[in-house]
ZAMARGU-4260 file (C-alpha; in steps of 0.2 Angstrom, whole numbers, plus 5000, padded with zeros to 4 digits):
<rodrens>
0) 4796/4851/4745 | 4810/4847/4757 | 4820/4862/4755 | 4805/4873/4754 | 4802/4866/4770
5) 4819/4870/4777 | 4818/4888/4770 | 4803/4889/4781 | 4810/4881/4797 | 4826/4891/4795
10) 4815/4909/4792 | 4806/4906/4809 | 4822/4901/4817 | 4828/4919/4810 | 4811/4927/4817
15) 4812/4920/4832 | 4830/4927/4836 | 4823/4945/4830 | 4809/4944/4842 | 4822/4939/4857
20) 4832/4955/4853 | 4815/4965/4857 | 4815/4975/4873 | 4802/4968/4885 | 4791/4983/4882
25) 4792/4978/4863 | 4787/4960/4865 | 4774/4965/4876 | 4767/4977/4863 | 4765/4963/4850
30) 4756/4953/4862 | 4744/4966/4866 | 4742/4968/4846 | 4738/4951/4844 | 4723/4949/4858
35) 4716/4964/4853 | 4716/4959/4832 | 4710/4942/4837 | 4693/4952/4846 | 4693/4965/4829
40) 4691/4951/4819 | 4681/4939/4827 | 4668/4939/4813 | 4679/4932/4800 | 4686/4920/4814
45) 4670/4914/4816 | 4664/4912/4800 | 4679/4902/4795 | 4674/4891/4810 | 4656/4890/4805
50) 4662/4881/4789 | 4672/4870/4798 | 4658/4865/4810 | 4648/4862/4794 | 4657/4850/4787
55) 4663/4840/4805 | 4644/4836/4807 | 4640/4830/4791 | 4656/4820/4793 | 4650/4815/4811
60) 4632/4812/4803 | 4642/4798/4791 | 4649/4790/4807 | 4666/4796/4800 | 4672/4808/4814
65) 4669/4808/4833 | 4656/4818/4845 | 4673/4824/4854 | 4681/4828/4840 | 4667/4841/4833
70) 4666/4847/4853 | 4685/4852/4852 | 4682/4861/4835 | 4667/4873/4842 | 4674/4892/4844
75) 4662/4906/4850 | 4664/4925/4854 | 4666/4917/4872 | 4680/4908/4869 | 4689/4921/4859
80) 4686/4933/4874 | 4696/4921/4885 | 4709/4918/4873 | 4710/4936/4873 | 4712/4938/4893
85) 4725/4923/4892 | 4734/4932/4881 | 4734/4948/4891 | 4739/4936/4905 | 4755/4932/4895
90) 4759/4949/4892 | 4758/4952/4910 | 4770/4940/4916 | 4786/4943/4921 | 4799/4943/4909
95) 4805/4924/4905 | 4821/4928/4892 | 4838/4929/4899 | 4835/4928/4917 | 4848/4925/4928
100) 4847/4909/4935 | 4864/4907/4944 | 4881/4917/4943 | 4897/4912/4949 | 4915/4919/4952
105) 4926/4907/4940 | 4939/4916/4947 | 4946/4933/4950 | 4939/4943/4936 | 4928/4929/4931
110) 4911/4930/4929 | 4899/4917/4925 | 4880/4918/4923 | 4867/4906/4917 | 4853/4913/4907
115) 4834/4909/4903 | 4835/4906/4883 | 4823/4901/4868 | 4824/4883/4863 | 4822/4889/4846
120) 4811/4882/4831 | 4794/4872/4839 | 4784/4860/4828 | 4766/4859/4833 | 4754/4846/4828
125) 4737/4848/4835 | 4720/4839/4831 | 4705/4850/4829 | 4705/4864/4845 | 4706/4878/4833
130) 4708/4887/4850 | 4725/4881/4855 | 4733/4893/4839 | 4730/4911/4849 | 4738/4901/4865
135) 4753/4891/4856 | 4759/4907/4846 | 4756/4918/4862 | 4768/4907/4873 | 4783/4907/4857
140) 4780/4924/4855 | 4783/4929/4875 | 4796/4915/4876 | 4807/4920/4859 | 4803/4905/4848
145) 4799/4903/4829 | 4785/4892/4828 | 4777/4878/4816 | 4759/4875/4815 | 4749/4860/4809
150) 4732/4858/4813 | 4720/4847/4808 | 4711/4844/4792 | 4692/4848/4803 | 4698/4865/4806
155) 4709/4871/4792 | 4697/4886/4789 | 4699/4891/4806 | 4715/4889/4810 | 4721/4897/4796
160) 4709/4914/4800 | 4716/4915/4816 | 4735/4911/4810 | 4731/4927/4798 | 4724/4938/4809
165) 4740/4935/4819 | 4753/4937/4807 | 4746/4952/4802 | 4746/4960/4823 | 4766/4957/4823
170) 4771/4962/4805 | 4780/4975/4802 | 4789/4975/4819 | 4792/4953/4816 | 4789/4946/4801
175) 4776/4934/4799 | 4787/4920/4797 | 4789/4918/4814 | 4772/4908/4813 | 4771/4896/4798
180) 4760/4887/4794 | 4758/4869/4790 | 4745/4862/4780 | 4747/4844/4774 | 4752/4827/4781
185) 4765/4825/4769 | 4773/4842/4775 | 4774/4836/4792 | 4783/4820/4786 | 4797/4832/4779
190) 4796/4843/4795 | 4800/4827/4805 | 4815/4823/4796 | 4824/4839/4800 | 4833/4838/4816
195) 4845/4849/4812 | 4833/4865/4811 | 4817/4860/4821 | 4823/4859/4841 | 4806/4853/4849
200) 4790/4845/4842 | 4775/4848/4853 | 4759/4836/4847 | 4741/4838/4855 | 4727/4824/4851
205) 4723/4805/4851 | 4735/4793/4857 | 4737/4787/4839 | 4742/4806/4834 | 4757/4804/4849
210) 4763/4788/4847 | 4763/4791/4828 | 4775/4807/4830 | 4786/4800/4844 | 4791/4785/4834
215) 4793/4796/4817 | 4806/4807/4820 | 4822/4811/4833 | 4815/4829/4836 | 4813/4829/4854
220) 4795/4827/4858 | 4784/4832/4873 | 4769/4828/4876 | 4757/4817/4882 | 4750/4802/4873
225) 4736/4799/4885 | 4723/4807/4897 | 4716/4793/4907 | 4712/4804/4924 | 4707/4796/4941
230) 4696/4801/4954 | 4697/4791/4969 | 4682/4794/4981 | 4691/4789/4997 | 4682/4780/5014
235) 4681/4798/5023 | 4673/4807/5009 | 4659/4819/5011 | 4647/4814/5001 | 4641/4830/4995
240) 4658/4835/4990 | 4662/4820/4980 | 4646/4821/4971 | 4649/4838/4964 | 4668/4835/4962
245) 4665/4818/4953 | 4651/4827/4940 | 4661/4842/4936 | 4676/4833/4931 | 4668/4822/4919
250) 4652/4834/4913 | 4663/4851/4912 | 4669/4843/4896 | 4671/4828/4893 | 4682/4828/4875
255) 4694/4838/4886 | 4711/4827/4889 | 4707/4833/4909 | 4692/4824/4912 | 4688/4811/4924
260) 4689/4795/4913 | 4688/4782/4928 | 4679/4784/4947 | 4690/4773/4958 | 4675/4769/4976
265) 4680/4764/4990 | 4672/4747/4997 | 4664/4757/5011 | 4653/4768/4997 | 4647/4754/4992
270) 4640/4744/5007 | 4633/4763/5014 | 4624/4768/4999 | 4634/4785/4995 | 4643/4774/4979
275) 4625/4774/4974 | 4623/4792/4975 | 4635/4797/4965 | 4634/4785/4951 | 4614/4789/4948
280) 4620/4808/4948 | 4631/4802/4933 | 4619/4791/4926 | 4607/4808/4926 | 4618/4814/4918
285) 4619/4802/4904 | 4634/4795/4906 | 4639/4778/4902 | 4647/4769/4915 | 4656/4753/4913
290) 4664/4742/4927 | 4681/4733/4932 | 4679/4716/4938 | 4675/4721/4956 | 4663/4735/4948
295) 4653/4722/4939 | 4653/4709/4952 | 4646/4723/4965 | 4637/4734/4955 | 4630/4724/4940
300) 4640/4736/4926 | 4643/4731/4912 | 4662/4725/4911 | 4674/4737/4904 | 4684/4733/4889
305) 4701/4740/4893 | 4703/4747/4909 | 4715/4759/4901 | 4704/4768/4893 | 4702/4785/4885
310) 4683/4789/4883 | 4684/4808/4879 | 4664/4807/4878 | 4650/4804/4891 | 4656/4786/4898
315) 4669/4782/4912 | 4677/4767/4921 | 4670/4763/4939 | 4679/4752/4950 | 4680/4747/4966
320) 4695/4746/4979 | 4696/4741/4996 | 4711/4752/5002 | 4720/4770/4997 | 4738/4759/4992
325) 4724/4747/4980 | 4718/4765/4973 | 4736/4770/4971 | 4741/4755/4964 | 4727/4756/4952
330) 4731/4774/4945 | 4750/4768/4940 | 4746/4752/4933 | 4730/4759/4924 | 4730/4776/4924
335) 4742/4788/4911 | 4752/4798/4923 | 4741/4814/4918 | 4730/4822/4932 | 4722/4811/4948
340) 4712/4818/4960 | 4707/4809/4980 | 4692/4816/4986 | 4692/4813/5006 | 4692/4823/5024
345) 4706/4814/5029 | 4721/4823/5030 | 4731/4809/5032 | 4725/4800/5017 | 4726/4814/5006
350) 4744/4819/5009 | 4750/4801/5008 | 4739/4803/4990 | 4747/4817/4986 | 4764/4812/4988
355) 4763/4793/4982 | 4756/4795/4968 | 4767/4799/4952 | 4757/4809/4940 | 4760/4825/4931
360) 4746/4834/4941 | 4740/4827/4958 | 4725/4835/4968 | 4714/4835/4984 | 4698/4837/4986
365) 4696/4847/4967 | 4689/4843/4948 | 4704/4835/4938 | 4697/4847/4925 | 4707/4861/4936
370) 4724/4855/4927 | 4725/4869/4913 | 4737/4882/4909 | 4727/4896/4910 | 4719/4890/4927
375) 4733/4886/4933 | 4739/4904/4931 | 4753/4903/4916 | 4741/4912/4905 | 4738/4899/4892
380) 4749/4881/4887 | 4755/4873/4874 | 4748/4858/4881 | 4749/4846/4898 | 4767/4834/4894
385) 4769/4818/4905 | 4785/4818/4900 | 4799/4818/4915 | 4811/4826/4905 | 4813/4844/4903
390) 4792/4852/4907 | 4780/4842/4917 | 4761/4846/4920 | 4754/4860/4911 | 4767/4868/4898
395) 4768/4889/4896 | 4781/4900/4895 | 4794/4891/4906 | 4792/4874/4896 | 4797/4883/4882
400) 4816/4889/4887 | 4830/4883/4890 | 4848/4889/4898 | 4862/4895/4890 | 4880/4902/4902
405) 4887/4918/4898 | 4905/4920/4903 | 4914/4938/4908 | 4932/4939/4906 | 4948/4951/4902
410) 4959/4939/4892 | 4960/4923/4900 | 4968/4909/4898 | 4965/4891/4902 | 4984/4888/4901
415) 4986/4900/4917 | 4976/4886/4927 | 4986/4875/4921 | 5002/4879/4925 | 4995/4885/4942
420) 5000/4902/4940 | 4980/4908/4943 | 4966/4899/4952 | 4949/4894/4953 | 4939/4903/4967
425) 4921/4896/4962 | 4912/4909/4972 | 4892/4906/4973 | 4887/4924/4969 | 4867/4918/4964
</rodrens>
């Protein structure tokens, strides 16, 4: 199996150099091929999908898989539409390969430039979100890299429909190998061991799914392990405004890694009657809410049992702080370094917020759920890495490349330096 595997990392490393020899135009094209074969064959798409969904609520039913889980695994025409326009959105984008990013005179007759590259071979390991395929092989193919996919056993149908449909849009200009598929646990095992020919992995799911990959390989890996998001509902918060903020960041989807998992209140809330407000809108809504100690001591909610907690369902953490540096303070020690948000009219308080704290995504006076690739204008992502190396926040096209220097000469020699018959001028030219 191992060298089956190799064969298959090394042929999309192979693809992926062919698809960076592409012109623009070319790259662009495939693109364009691969929206529009994922709208032609939607039906088949679907009906793979329909399957999966099948199975994932009996297993649900059972108690063997999760609400959030079978939410992540849903795909409609909708969705397919928007993967579509995100798509288009890639292919609109300016073009990321071999972008000069400085250039230098060496010396005289010397030119050195340093370029956008691929990174090269990209292992990715998602759970469910049959939806991320279209957008993961959309950001290789734009950005030049042979890609890996394993998804989860709850969507194989589907994930293999849409892998299909898109092998078949590039083929015959790229081979199809540039997106290979990986369908078994034991495969992934194998993939992790080789270091040599795979350059990033990328995984997307539980905590257990991250931590399980970081500690199983020496593959680079970027990601994020948790998506524990804050909103902290300041003392000079509109009321109104926090209201809808606070409900659309837990209710616009709750499975989503994005969504509000803890309501940080200020005291004040409390003793004025607006945190009352806003937690009967939640509790309207049906979520379960569940308190840190001053939360339960003030409000009577039942205690929380880990305040570093990932719900990814209709419930959320409320607690209550009596100052913007105790909210702050809060978000690093509890929080997961994803997406926090401060809700308040005072400009003061939101740009100390907004500089202070040390998340990937930090926001004023907006749904955490705005944290998304796609929103955020890259056209799709691969996924939303808290890592502080490399890609931060919402990965696309950019957090795919890397740098490479390209050097212009006319027979030079080190020696000539050397002996100080030549010297360096080191002339910023970019």
């Amino acid at each position: 199996m191992a060298n089956a595997l190799r064969q298959q990392a090394e042929a999309a490393r192979a693809a992926g150099r062919k698809l960076a020899s592409l012109s623009t135009g070319e790259r662009v094209e495939l693109l364009r091929a691969m929206g529009e074969a994922l709208m032609r064959e939607k039906d088949a798409i679907l009906k793979a999908n329909e399957a999966d969904l099948r199975d994932a609520r009996e297993a649900e039913a059972r108690g063997e898989m999760s609400s959030a889980l079978v939410a992540r695994l849903v795909l409609d025409e909708k969705k397919l539409a928007t993967l579509k326009d995100g798509i288009d959105a890639i292919a609109a984008q300016e073009e990321p390969l071999g972008k000069v990013l400085s250039e230098l005179e060496m010396a005289e007759g010397m030119i050195l430039r340093k370029e956008t590259a691929p990174i090269g071979v990209i292992l990715i390991i998602f759970e469910s979100r049959p939806d991320a395929v279209p957008q993961i092989a959309s950001l290789a193919l734009r950005s030049g890299n042979g890609l890996l996919l394993k998804g989860g056993s709850e969507a194989a149908r589907t994930v293999r429909a849409i892998v299909d449909v898109l092998k078949s849009a590039i083929e015959p200009k790229i081979s199809g190998d540039l997106f290979a598929l990986v369908e078994t646990r034991e495969e992934v095992r194998e993939l992790l061991a080789l270091d040599d020919v795979i350059d990033l992995v990328i995984p997307r799911g539980s905590n257990a799914l991250v931590r399980s990959i970081m500690s199983s390989t020496r593959i680079p890996v970027l990601g994020h392990a948790d998506g524990i998001c804050h909103v902290y509902v300041d003392e000079e918060a509109e009321l109104e405004k926090a209201r809808a903020i606070v409900l659309d960041a837990k209710l616009d989807y709750p499975a989503a890694c994005n969504a509000m998992e803890t309501l940080l209140l200020h005291r004040s809330l409390v003793r004025d009657g607006r945190a009352l407000t806003i937690l009967d809108a939640l509790k309207a809504a049906n979520v379960r809410l569940y308190g840190g100690p001053n939360a339960v001591e003030s409000l009577g909610l039942e205690p929380a049992a880990d305040l570093h907690h990932e719900y990814g369902d209709l419930a959320a953490t409320v607690e209550i702080v009596d100052s913007l540096d105790e909210a702050i303070d809060h978000i690093h020690r509890y929080g997961s370094a994803h997406t926090d948000a401060i809700i308040t009219e005072s400009k003061e308080n939101a740009a100390r917020f907004l500089r202070d704290v040390d998340s990937a995504c930090v926001f004023h006076n907006a749904s955490t759920r705005f944290a998304d690739g796609y929103r955020f204008g890259l056209g799709a992502e691969v996924g939303i890495s808290t890592s502080r190396i490399h890609a931060r926040g919402p990965v696309g096209v950019e957090g795919l490349l890397t740098t490479r220097f390209k050097l212009e000469g006319s027979g030079d020699l080190v020696g000539s330096f050397s002996r100080g018959e030549r010297s360096y001028t080191h002339k910023r030219l970019l």
